[in-house]
N, C-alpha and C positions, 0 to 999 in steps of 0.2 A: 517552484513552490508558490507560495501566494504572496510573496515581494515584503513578509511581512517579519524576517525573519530575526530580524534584532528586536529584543523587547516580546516574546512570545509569538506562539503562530496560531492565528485563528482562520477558521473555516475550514475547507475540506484539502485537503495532500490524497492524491492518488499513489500508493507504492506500498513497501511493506519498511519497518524498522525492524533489522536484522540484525544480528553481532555478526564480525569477521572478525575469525582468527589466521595471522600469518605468520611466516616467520619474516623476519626486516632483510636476512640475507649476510649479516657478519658473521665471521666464522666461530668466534669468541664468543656471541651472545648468547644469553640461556633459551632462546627457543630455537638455537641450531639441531637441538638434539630431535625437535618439533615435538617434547613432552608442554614444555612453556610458552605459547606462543605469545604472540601479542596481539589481544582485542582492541576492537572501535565499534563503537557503535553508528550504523549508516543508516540513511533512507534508500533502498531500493527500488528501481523504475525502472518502465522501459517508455525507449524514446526511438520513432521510427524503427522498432522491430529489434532496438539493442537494450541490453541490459547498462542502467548507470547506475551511478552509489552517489550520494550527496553525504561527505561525515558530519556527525551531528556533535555538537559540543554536550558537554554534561549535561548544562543545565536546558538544551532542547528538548532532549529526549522527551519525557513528558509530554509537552503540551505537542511535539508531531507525532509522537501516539495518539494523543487523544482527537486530533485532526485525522488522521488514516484512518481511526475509528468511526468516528463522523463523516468521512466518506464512504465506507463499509455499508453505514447504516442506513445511508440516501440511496446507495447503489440498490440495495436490498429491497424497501419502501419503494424503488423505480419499478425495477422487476415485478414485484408484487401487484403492482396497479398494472403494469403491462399485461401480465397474466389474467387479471381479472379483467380488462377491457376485451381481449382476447375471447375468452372465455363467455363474455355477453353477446361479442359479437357471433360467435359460432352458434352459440343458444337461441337467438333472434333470428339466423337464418334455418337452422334447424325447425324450430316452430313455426315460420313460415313456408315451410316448403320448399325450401332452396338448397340447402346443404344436406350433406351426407351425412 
């Protein structure tokens, strides 16, 4: 994440926050029947081509939403200027007679 994590997270978190329901695995517990399971709430990643979970405490949740958001948003704004660089570039070889 950004090292920032006690005390709020600012800037961008690459992953998604996702609920997991499990069951814990004792036989006795109410989500053996798997109607009750038990939630956390994670940040999800992937790290060299695997999938990881980082559990987020209550009071994280929030502000690494609002950070995965703010990554989202740059990711998008990226793309967007990529496409339009793109897009002049094909148009200026087009116009001069170079491109198809």
């Amino acid at each position: 994440m950004t090292g920032q994590r006690s005390g709020g997270t600012r800037g961008m978190i690459r992953g998604s926050v996702v609920v997991q329901r499990r069951r814990c695995g004792k036989a006795s517990c109410r989500c053996a029947d798997g109607e009750q399971l038990h939630e956390s709430t994670v940040l999800s990643y992937s790290k060299a081509g695997r999938n990881r979970t980082v559990m987020l405490a209550p009071g994280e949740v929030a502000s690494v939403r609002a950070a995965v958001a703010r990554y989202r948003a740059a990711q998008a704004r990226l793309e967007q200027a990529g496409n339009a660089g793109l897009a002049a570039l094909v148009s200026a070889q087009v116009s001069s007679g170079r491109g198809r």
